[in-house]
C-alpha positions in Angstrom: 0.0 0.0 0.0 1.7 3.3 -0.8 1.5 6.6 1.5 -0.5 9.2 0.3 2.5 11.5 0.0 3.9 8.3 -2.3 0.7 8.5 -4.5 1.6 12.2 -5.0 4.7 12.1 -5.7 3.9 8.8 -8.6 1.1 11.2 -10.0 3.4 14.2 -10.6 6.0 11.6 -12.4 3.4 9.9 -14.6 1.6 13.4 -15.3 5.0 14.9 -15.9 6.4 12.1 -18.2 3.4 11.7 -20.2 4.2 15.5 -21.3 7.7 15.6 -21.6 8.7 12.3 -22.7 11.8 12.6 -20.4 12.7 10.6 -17.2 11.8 12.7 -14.2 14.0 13.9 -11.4 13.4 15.3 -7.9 14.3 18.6 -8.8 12.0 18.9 -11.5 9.0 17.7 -9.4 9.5 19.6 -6.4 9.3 22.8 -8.7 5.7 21.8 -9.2 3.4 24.3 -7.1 0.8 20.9 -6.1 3.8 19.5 -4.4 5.1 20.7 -1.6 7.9 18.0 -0.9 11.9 18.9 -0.7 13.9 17.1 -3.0 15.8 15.1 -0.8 12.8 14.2 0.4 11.4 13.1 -3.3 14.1 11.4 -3.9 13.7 9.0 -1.4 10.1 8.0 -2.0 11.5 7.8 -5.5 14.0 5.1 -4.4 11.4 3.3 -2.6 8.5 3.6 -5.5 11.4 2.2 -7.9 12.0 -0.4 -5.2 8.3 -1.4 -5.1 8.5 -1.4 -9.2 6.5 1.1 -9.7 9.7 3.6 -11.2 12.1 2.5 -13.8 15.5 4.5 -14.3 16.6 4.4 -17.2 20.6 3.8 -17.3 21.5 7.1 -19.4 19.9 9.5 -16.6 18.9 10.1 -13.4 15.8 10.8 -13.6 12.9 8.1 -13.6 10.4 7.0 -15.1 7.1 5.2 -14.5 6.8 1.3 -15.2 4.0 -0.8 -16.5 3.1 -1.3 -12.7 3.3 2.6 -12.0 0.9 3.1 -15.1 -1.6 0.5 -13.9 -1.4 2.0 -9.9 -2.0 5.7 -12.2 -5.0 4.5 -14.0 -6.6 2.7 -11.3 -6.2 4.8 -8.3 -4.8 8.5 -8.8 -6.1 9.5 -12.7 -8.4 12.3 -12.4 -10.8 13.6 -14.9 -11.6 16.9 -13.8 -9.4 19.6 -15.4 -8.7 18.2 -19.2 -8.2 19.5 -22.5 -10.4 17.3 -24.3 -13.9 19.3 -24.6 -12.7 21.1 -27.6 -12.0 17.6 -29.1 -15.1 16.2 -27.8 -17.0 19.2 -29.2 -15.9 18.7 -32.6 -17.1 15.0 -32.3 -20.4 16.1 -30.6 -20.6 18.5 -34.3 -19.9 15.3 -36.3 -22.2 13.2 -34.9 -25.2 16.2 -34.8 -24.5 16.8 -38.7 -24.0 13.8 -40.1 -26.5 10.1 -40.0 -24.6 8.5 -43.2 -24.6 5.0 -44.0 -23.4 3.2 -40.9 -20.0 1.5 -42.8 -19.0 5.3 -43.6 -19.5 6.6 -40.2 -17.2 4.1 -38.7 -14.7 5.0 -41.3 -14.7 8.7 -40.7 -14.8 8.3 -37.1 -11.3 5.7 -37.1 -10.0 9.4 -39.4 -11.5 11.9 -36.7 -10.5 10.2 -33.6 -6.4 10.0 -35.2 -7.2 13.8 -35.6 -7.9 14.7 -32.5 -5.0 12.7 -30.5 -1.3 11.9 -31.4 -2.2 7.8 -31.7 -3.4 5.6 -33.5 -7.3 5.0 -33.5 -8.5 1.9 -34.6 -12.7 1.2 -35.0 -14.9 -2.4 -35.2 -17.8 -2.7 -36.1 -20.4 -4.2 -36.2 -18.7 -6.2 -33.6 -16.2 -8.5 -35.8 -15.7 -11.3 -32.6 -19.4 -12.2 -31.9 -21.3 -11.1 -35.1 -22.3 -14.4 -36.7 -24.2 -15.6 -40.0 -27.8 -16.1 -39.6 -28.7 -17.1 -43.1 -27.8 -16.6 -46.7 -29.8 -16.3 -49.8 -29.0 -15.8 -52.9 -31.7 -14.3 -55.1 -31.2 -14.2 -59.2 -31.7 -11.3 -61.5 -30.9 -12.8 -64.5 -28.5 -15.6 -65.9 -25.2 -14.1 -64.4 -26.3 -11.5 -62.1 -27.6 -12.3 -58.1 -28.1 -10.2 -55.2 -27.1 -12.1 -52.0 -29.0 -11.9 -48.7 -26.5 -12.1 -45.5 -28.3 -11.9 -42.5 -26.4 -11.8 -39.0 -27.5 -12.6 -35.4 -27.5 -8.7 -34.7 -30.3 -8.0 -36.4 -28.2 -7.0 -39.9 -29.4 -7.5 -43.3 -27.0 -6.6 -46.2 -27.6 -6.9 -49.5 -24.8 -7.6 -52.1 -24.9 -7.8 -56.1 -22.9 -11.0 -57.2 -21.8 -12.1 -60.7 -22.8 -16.0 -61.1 -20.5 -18.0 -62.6 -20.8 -18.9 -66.0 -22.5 -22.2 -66.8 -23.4 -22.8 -63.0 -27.3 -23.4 -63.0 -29.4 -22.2 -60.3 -30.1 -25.4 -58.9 -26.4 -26.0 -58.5 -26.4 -22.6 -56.4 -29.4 -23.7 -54.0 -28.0 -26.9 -53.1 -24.2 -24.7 -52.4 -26.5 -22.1 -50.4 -28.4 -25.4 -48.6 -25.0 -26.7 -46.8 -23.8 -23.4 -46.1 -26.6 -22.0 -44.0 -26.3 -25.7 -42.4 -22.7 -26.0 -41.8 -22.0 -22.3 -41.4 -24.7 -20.8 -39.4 -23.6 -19.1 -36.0 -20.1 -19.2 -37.3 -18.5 -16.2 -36.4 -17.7 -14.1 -39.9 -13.7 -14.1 -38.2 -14.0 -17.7 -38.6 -16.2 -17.8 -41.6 -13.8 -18.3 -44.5 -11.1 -19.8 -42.9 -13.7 -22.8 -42.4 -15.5 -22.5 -45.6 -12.0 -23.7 -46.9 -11.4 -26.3 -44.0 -14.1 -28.2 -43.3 -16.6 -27.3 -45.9 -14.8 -27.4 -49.3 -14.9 -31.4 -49.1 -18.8 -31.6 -48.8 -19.4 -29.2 -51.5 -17.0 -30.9 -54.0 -19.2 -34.0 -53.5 -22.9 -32.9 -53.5 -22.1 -29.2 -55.6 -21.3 -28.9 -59.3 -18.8 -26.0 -60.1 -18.1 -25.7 -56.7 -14.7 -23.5 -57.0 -16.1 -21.0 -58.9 -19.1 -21.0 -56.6 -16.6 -19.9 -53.9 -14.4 -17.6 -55.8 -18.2 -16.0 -55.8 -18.5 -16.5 -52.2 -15.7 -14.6 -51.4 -17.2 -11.4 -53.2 -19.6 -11.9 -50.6 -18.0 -12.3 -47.4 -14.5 -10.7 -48.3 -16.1 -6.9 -47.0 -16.2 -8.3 -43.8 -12.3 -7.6 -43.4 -13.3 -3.7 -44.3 -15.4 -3.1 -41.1 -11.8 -2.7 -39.0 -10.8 0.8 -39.6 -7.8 2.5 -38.8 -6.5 6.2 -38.7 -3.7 7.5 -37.9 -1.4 4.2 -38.5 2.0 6.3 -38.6 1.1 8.7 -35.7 3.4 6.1 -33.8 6.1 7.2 -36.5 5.9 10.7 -34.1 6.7 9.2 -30.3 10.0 9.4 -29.2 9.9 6.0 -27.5 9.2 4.6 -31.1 12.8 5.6 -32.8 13.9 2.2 -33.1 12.8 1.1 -36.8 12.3 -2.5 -35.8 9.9 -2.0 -33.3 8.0 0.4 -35.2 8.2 -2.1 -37.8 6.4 -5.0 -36.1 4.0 -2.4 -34.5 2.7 -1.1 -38.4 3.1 -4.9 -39.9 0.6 -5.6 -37.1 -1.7 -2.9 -38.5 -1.4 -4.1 -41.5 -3.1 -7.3 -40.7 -7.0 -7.3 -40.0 -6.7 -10.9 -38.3 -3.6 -9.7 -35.6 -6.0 -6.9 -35.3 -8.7 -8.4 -34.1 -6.7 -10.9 -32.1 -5.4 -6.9 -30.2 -9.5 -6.6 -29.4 -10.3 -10.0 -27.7 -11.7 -10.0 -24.8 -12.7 -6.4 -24.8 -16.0 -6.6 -25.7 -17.1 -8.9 -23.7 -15.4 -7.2 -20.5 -17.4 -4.1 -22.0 -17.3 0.1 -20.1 -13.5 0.9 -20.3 -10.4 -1.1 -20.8 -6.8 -0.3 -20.7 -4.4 -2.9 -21.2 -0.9 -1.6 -20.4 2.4 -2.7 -21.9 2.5 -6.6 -21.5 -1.3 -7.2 -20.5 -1.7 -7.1 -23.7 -1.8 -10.7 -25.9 0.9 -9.3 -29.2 4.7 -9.2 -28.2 4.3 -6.2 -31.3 2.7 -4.3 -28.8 4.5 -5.1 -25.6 5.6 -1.1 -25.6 2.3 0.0 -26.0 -0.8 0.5 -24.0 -4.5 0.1 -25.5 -7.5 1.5 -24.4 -10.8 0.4 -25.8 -14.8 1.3 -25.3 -18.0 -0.8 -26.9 -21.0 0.8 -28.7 -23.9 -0.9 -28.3 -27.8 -1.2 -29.1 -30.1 -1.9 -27.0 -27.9 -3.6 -24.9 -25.9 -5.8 -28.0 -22.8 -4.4 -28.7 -21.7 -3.3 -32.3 -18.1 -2.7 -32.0 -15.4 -1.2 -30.3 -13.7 1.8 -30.8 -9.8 1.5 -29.8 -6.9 4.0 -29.1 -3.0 2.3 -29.9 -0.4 4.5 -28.3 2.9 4.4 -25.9 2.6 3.2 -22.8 3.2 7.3 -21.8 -0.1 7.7 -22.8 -2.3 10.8 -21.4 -4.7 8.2 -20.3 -7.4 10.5 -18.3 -7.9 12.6 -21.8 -8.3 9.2 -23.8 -10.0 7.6 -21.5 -12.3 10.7 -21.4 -12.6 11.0 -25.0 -13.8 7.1 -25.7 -16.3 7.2 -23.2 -18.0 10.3 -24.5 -17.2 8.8 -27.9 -18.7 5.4 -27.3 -21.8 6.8 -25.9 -21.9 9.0 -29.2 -22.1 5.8 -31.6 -24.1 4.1 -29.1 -27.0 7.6 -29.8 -26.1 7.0 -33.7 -26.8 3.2 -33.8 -29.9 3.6 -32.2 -30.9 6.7 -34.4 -29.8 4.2 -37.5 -31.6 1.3 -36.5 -34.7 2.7 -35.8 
Protein backbone atom coordinates (compact mmCIF):
# COMPACT_ATOMS: atom_id res chain seq x y z
CA UNK A 1 0.00 0.00 0.00
CA UNK A 2 1.72 3.25 -0.82
CA UNK A 3 1.48 6.57 1.49
CA UNK A 4 -0.54 9.15 0.26
CA UNK A 5 2.47 11.48 -0.03
CA UNK A 6 3.89 8.32 -2.31
CA UNK A 7 0.70 8.49 -4.47
CA UNK A 8 1.58 12.21 -5.00
CA UNK A 9 4.72 12.11 -5.72
CA UNK A 10 3.90 8.80 -8.58
CA UNK A 11 1.14 11.15 -10.02
CA UNK A 12 3.35 14.21 -10.56
CA UNK A 13 5.95 11.64 -12.42
CA UNK A 14 3.42 9.89 -14.57
CA UNK A 15 1.57 13.36 -15.25
CA UNK A 16 5.03 14.94 -15.94
CA UNK A 17 6.37 12.08 -18.19
CA UNK A 18 3.38 11.73 -20.23
CA UNK A 19 4.23 15.48 -21.25
CA UNK A 20 7.75 15.64 -21.63
CA UNK A 21 8.72 12.31 -22.72
CA UNK A 22 11.76 12.57 -20.43
CA UNK A 23 12.71 10.58 -17.19
CA UNK A 24 11.76 12.74 -14.24
CA UNK A 25 14.04 13.91 -11.41
CA UNK A 26 13.41 15.30 -7.86
CA UNK A 27 14.33 18.65 -8.80
CA UNK A 28 11.96 18.93 -11.53
CA UNK A 29 8.98 17.70 -9.44
CA UNK A 30 9.48 19.59 -6.40
CA UNK A 31 9.33 22.76 -8.66
CA UNK A 32 5.66 21.81 -9.22
CA UNK A 33 3.45 24.33 -7.05
CA UNK A 34 0.85 20.89 -6.07
CA UNK A 35 3.85 19.46 -4.40
CA UNK A 36 5.13 20.68 -1.64
CA UNK A 37 7.90 17.99 -0.85
CA UNK A 38 11.87 18.90 -0.73
CA UNK A 39 13.89 17.06 -2.99
CA UNK A 40 15.77 15.05 -0.75
CA UNK A 41 12.82 14.17 0.37
CA UNK A 42 11.39 13.15 -3.28
CA UNK A 43 14.08 11.40 -3.88
CA UNK A 44 13.72 9.05 -1.40
CA UNK A 45 10.15 8.02 -2.01
CA UNK A 46 11.55 7.83 -5.51
CA UNK A 47 14.03 5.15 -4.38
CA UNK A 48 11.40 3.27 -2.55
CA UNK A 49 8.50 3.64 -5.52
CA UNK A 50 11.38 2.15 -7.94
CA UNK A 51 12.04 -0.43 -5.23
CA UNK A 52 8.32 -1.37 -5.10
CA UNK A 53 8.52 -1.38 -9.20
CA UNK A 54 6.46 1.11 -9.70
CA UNK A 55 9.67 3.65 -11.18
CA UNK A 56 12.10 2.54 -13.81
CA UNK A 57 15.46 4.53 -14.29
CA UNK A 58 16.62 4.43 -17.23
CA UNK A 59 20.56 3.78 -17.35
CA UNK A 60 21.47 7.11 -19.44
CA UNK A 61 19.89 9.45 -16.57
CA UNK A 62 18.91 10.06 -13.44
CA UNK A 63 15.80 10.77 -13.61
CA UNK A 64 12.94 8.13 -13.61
CA UNK A 65 10.36 7.05 -15.09
CA UNK A 66 7.09 5.16 -14.46
CA UNK A 67 6.80 1.28 -15.16
CA UNK A 68 4.01 -0.79 -16.49
CA UNK A 69 3.07 -1.31 -12.74
CA UNK A 70 3.31 2.61 -11.98
CA UNK A 71 0.94 3.14 -15.08
CA UNK A 72 -1.61 0.46 -13.94
CA UNK A 73 -1.40 1.97 -9.87
CA UNK A 74 -2.03 5.71 -12.24
CA UNK A 75 -5.00 4.48 -14.00
CA UNK A 76 -6.61 2.70 -11.26
CA UNK A 77 -6.24 4.83 -8.25
CA UNK A 78 -4.84 8.52 -8.84
CA UNK A 79 -6.07 9.55 -12.69
CA UNK A 80 -8.43 12.35 -12.43
CA UNK A 81 -10.78 13.63 -14.88
CA UNK A 82 -11.58 16.95 -13.79
CA UNK A 83 -9.44 19.59 -15.45
CA UNK A 84 -8.73 18.18 -19.22
CA UNK A 85 -8.21 19.49 -22.46
CA UNK A 86 -10.36 17.31 -24.27
CA UNK A 87 -13.91 19.30 -24.64
CA UNK A 88 -12.69 21.06 -27.60
CA UNK A 89 -12.04 17.63 -29.10
CA UNK A 90 -15.06 16.17 -27.81
CA UNK A 91 -17.00 19.16 -29.22
CA UNK A 92 -15.88 18.69 -32.61
CA UNK A 93 -17.08 15.02 -32.26
CA UNK A 94 -20.36 16.12 -30.56
CA UNK A 95 -20.62 18.47 -34.31
CA UNK A 96 -19.86 15.31 -36.33
CA UNK A 97 -22.21 13.15 -34.85
CA UNK A 98 -25.24 16.19 -34.85
CA UNK A 99 -24.48 16.80 -38.73
CA UNK A 100 -24.02 13.77 -40.09
CA UNK A 101 -26.48 10.12 -40.01
CA UNK A 102 -24.63 8.55 -43.19
CA UNK A 103 -24.57 5.00 -44.04
CA UNK A 104 -23.36 3.16 -40.95
CA UNK A 105 -19.99 1.52 -42.78
CA UNK A 106 -18.97 5.34 -43.62
CA UNK A 107 -19.45 6.64 -40.18
CA UNK A 108 -17.23 4.13 -38.74
CA UNK A 109 -14.70 4.97 -41.30
CA UNK A 110 -14.71 8.71 -40.71
CA UNK A 111 -14.77 8.25 -37.07
CA UNK A 112 -11.34 5.73 -37.05
CA UNK A 113 -9.99 9.39 -39.42
CA UNK A 114 -11.48 11.95 -36.67
CA UNK A 115 -10.49 10.25 -33.58
CA UNK A 116 -6.43 10.02 -35.23
CA UNK A 117 -7.22 13.75 -35.62
CA UNK A 118 -7.90 14.67 -32.47
CA UNK A 119 -5.05 12.74 -30.47
CA UNK A 120 -1.26 11.90 -31.44
CA UNK A 121 -2.17 7.79 -31.71
CA UNK A 122 -3.43 5.59 -33.50
CA UNK A 123 -7.33 5.01 -33.50
CA UNK A 124 -8.47 1.89 -34.56
CA UNK A 125 -12.74 1.16 -35.02
CA UNK A 126 -14.91 -2.40 -35.17
CA UNK A 127 -17.82 -2.67 -36.09
CA UNK A 128 -20.45 -4.25 -36.20
CA UNK A 129 -18.73 -6.16 -33.64
CA UNK A 130 -16.19 -8.53 -35.82
CA UNK A 131 -15.73 -11.26 -32.63
CA UNK A 132 -19.38 -12.21 -31.91
CA UNK A 133 -21.30 -11.13 -35.13
CA UNK A 134 -22.32 -14.43 -36.72
CA UNK A 135 -24.24 -15.62 -39.99
CA UNK A 136 -27.82 -16.15 -39.55
CA UNK A 137 -28.73 -17.12 -43.11
CA UNK A 138 -27.82 -16.56 -46.73
CA UNK A 139 -29.76 -16.31 -49.78
CA UNK A 140 -29.04 -15.85 -52.93
CA UNK A 141 -31.70 -14.29 -55.09
CA UNK A 142 -31.19 -14.20 -59.21
CA UNK A 143 -31.68 -11.31 -61.51
CA UNK A 144 -30.85 -12.83 -64.49
CA UNK A 145 -28.48 -15.58 -65.95
CA UNK A 146 -25.23 -14.14 -64.40
CA UNK A 147 -26.28 -11.45 -62.06
CA UNK A 148 -27.58 -12.30 -58.06
CA UNK A 149 -28.06 -10.16 -55.17
CA UNK A 150 -27.14 -12.11 -51.98
CA UNK A 151 -28.96 -11.89 -48.74
CA UNK A 152 -26.48 -12.11 -45.54
CA UNK A 153 -28.26 -11.94 -42.45
CA UNK A 154 -26.39 -11.81 -38.96
CA UNK A 155 -27.50 -12.61 -35.43
CA UNK A 156 -27.49 -8.73 -34.74
CA UNK A 157 -30.27 -8.02 -36.39
CA UNK A 158 -28.17 -7.03 -39.86
CA UNK A 159 -29.40 -7.54 -43.32
CA UNK A 160 -26.98 -6.63 -46.20
CA UNK A 161 -27.60 -6.94 -49.47
CA UNK A 162 -24.79 -7.62 -52.10
CA UNK A 163 -24.87 -7.76 -56.15
CA UNK A 164 -22.86 -11.00 -57.16
CA UNK A 165 -21.84 -12.07 -60.67
CA UNK A 166 -22.80 -16.01 -61.15
CA UNK A 167 -20.55 -17.98 -62.58
CA UNK A 168 -20.83 -18.87 -65.97
CA UNK A 169 -22.46 -22.16 -66.78
CA UNK A 170 -23.37 -22.85 -63.04
CA UNK A 171 -27.32 -23.42 -62.97
CA UNK A 172 -29.42 -22.18 -60.33
CA UNK A 173 -30.09 -25.40 -58.88
CA UNK A 174 -26.44 -25.98 -58.46
CA UNK A 175 -26.42 -22.58 -56.42
CA UNK A 176 -29.44 -23.69 -54.02
CA UNK A 177 -28.00 -26.92 -53.14
CA UNK A 178 -24.21 -24.69 -52.37
CA UNK A 179 -26.48 -22.10 -50.39
CA UNK A 180 -28.40 -25.39 -48.60
CA UNK A 181 -25.03 -26.72 -46.76
CA UNK A 182 -23.83 -23.35 -46.12
CA UNK A 183 -26.63 -22.02 -44.02
CA UNK A 184 -26.33 -25.71 -42.44
CA UNK A 185 -22.73 -25.98 -41.76
CA UNK A 186 -22.04 -22.30 -41.43
CA UNK A 187 -24.69 -20.81 -39.37
CA UNK A 188 -23.64 -19.13 -36.04
CA UNK A 189 -20.13 -19.21 -37.27
CA UNK A 190 -18.45 -16.17 -36.42
CA UNK A 191 -17.68 -14.12 -39.90
CA UNK A 192 -13.75 -14.06 -38.25
CA UNK A 193 -13.98 -17.72 -38.61
CA UNK A 194 -16.18 -17.80 -41.56
CA UNK A 195 -13.77 -18.27 -44.50
CA UNK A 196 -11.05 -19.79 -42.88
CA UNK A 197 -13.69 -22.83 -42.37
CA UNK A 198 -15.52 -22.54 -45.64
CA UNK A 199 -11.99 -23.67 -46.95
CA UNK A 200 -11.41 -26.28 -44.01
CA UNK A 201 -14.12 -28.20 -43.33
CA UNK A 202 -16.64 -27.31 -45.89
CA UNK A 203 -14.81 -27.36 -49.30
CA UNK A 204 -14.85 -31.45 -49.13
CA UNK A 205 -18.81 -31.63 -48.81
CA UNK A 206 -19.39 -29.23 -51.47
CA UNK A 207 -16.99 -30.87 -53.98
CA UNK A 208 -19.25 -33.96 -53.55
CA UNK A 209 -22.87 -32.87 -53.49
CA UNK A 210 -22.14 -29.24 -55.65
CA UNK A 211 -21.33 -28.85 -59.34
CA UNK A 212 -18.80 -26.03 -60.12
CA UNK A 213 -18.06 -25.70 -56.70
CA UNK A 214 -14.69 -23.45 -57.04
CA UNK A 215 -16.10 -20.98 -58.87
CA UNK A 216 -19.06 -21.04 -56.63
CA UNK A 217 -16.59 -19.86 -53.94
CA UNK A 218 -14.35 -17.61 -55.80
CA UNK A 219 -18.23 -16.04 -55.76
CA UNK A 220 -18.51 -16.53 -52.16
CA UNK A 221 -15.68 -14.60 -51.36
CA UNK A 222 -17.18 -11.40 -53.21
CA UNK A 223 -19.63 -11.93 -50.58
CA UNK A 224 -18.02 -12.29 -47.44
CA UNK A 225 -14.54 -10.67 -48.33
CA UNK A 226 -16.14 -6.86 -46.98
CA UNK A 227 -16.17 -8.27 -43.80
CA UNK A 228 -12.26 -7.61 -43.38
CA UNK A 229 -13.28 -3.67 -44.32
CA UNK A 230 -15.37 -3.15 -41.07
CA UNK A 231 -11.80 -2.66 -39.00
CA UNK A 232 -10.79 0.79 -39.63
CA UNK A 233 -7.84 2.47 -38.80
CA UNK A 234 -6.52 6.18 -38.69
CA UNK A 235 -3.72 7.53 -37.88
CA UNK A 236 -1.41 4.16 -38.50
CA UNK A 237 2.01 6.29 -38.60
CA UNK A 238 1.14 8.75 -35.72
CA UNK A 239 3.39 6.15 -33.82
CA UNK A 240 6.15 7.17 -36.53
CA UNK A 241 5.85 10.69 -34.14
CA UNK A 242 6.67 9.16 -30.25
CA UNK A 243 9.97 9.42 -29.17
CA UNK A 244 9.88 6.04 -27.53
CA UNK A 245 9.24 4.63 -31.14
CA UNK A 246 12.84 5.64 -32.84
CA UNK A 247 13.87 2.21 -33.10
CA UNK A 248 12.78 1.10 -36.85
CA UNK A 249 12.32 -2.54 -35.77
CA UNK A 250 9.93 -1.97 -33.33
CA UNK A 251 8.02 0.36 -35.23
CA UNK A 252 8.15 -2.11 -37.84
CA UNK A 253 6.39 -4.99 -36.07
CA UNK A 254 4.01 -2.37 -34.47
CA UNK A 255 2.72 -1.10 -38.44
CA UNK A 256 3.11 -4.93 -39.90
CA UNK A 257 0.55 -5.64 -37.08
CA UNK A 258 -1.68 -2.94 -38.47
CA UNK A 259 -1.39 -4.08 -41.52
CA UNK A 260 -3.08 -7.33 -40.72
CA UNK A 261 -7.02 -7.32 -39.97
CA UNK A 262 -6.75 -10.91 -38.26
CA UNK A 263 -3.63 -9.71 -35.63
CA UNK A 264 -5.96 -6.92 -35.26
CA UNK A 265 -8.74 -8.41 -34.13
CA UNK A 266 -6.70 -10.89 -32.05
CA UNK A 267 -5.43 -6.92 -30.23
CA UNK A 268 -9.46 -6.60 -29.39
CA UNK A 269 -10.27 -9.95 -27.75
CA UNK A 270 -11.67 -10.01 -24.79
CA UNK A 271 -12.73 -6.38 -24.79
CA UNK A 272 -16.04 -6.61 -25.74
CA UNK A 273 -17.06 -8.94 -23.69
CA UNK A 274 -15.44 -7.17 -20.50
CA UNK A 275 -17.40 -4.14 -22.00
CA UNK A 276 -17.31 0.07 -20.09
CA UNK A 277 -13.50 0.87 -20.27
CA UNK A 278 -10.42 -1.11 -20.81
CA UNK A 279 -6.85 -0.34 -20.68
CA UNK A 280 -4.44 -2.88 -21.23
CA UNK A 281 -0.86 -1.57 -20.39
CA UNK A 282 2.41 -2.71 -21.93
CA UNK A 283 2.55 -6.62 -21.48
CA UNK A 284 -1.30 -7.16 -20.47
CA UNK A 285 -1.66 -7.14 -23.67
CA UNK A 286 -1.79 -10.68 -25.90
CA UNK A 287 0.87 -9.33 -29.20
CA UNK A 288 4.70 -9.15 -28.23
CA UNK A 289 4.27 -6.16 -31.26
CA UNK A 290 2.67 -4.27 -28.80
CA UNK A 291 4.45 -5.10 -25.57
CA UNK A 292 5.59 -1.12 -25.57
CA UNK A 293 2.32 0.04 -26.03
CA UNK A 294 -0.76 0.46 -23.96
CA UNK A 295 -4.52 0.07 -25.51
CA UNK A 296 -7.54 1.48 -24.44
CA UNK A 297 -10.75 0.40 -25.78
CA UNK A 298 -14.79 1.29 -25.35
CA UNK A 299 -17.96 -0.76 -26.94
CA UNK A 300 -20.96 0.79 -28.70
CA UNK A 301 -23.94 -0.89 -28.34
CA UNK A 302 -27.76 -1.15 -29.12
CA UNK A 303 -30.07 -1.93 -27.00
CA UNK A 304 -27.91 -3.59 -24.93
CA UNK A 305 -25.89 -5.78 -27.97
CA UNK A 306 -22.81 -4.42 -28.70
CA UNK A 307 -21.71 -3.33 -32.29
CA UNK A 308 -18.14 -2.75 -31.97
CA UNK A 309 -15.39 -1.19 -30.30
CA UNK A 310 -13.66 1.78 -30.76
CA UNK A 311 -9.77 1.55 -29.75
CA UNK A 312 -6.90 4.04 -29.07
CA UNK A 313 -3.02 2.30 -29.87
CA UNK A 314 -0.41 4.54 -28.32
CA UNK A 315 2.90 4.38 -25.85
CA UNK A 316 2.65 3.18 -22.79
CA UNK A 317 3.25 7.26 -21.79
CA UNK A 318 -0.06 7.68 -22.82
CA UNK A 319 -2.29 10.81 -21.44
CA UNK A 320 -4.75 8.17 -20.25
CA UNK A 321 -7.39 10.52 -18.25
CA UNK A 322 -7.90 12.60 -21.76
CA UNK A 323 -8.29 9.23 -23.85
CA UNK A 324 -9.97 7.59 -21.47
CA UNK A 325 -12.34 10.72 -21.36
CA UNK A 326 -12.63 11.02 -24.96
CA UNK A 327 -13.75 7.13 -25.70
CA UNK A 328 -16.29 7.20 -23.15
CA UNK A 329 -18.04 10.34 -24.53
CA UNK A 330 -17.17 8.84 -27.94
CA UNK A 331 -18.71 5.41 -27.32
CA UNK A 332 -21.76 6.76 -25.87
CA UNK A 333 -21.90 9.00 -29.20
CA UNK A 334 -22.06 5.80 -31.62
CA UNK A 335 -24.13 4.07 -29.12
CA UNK A 336 -26.98 7.58 -29.76
CA UNK A 337 -26.12 6.97 -33.73
CA UNK A 338 -26.82 3.16 -33.77
CA UNK A 339 -29.87 3.60 -32.15
CA UNK A 340 -30.92 6.65 -34.44
CA UNK A 341 -29.80 4.24 -37.53
CA UNK A 342 -31.56 1.31 -36.45
CA UNK A 343 -34.73 2.65 -35.79
Amino acid sequence: MLTERQRHILSAIVDDYIRSAEPIGSRSISKRGDVGFSPATIRNEMSDLEEMGFLEQPHTSAGRIPSHKGYRYYVDHLMAYGDQSVDEDIGVMKQFFADRLQQMERVIQQVAMILSQVTPYTSIVMGPEMLTTTMKHLQIVPLNERTAVAIVVTNTGQVENRTVTIPEGIPMSEIEKFVNILNTRLKNVPLLHFKSKLYTEIASEMSRYVSGYEELLVMLDSIIEREEERVFLGGATNMLTQPEFKDVDKVKSILDLLAETPKIIQLFEGTSAAGGIQVRIGSENKLEAVNDCSFITATYAFEGQTLGTIGILGPTRMDYAKMIKLLDHLSKDMTQLMERWYK
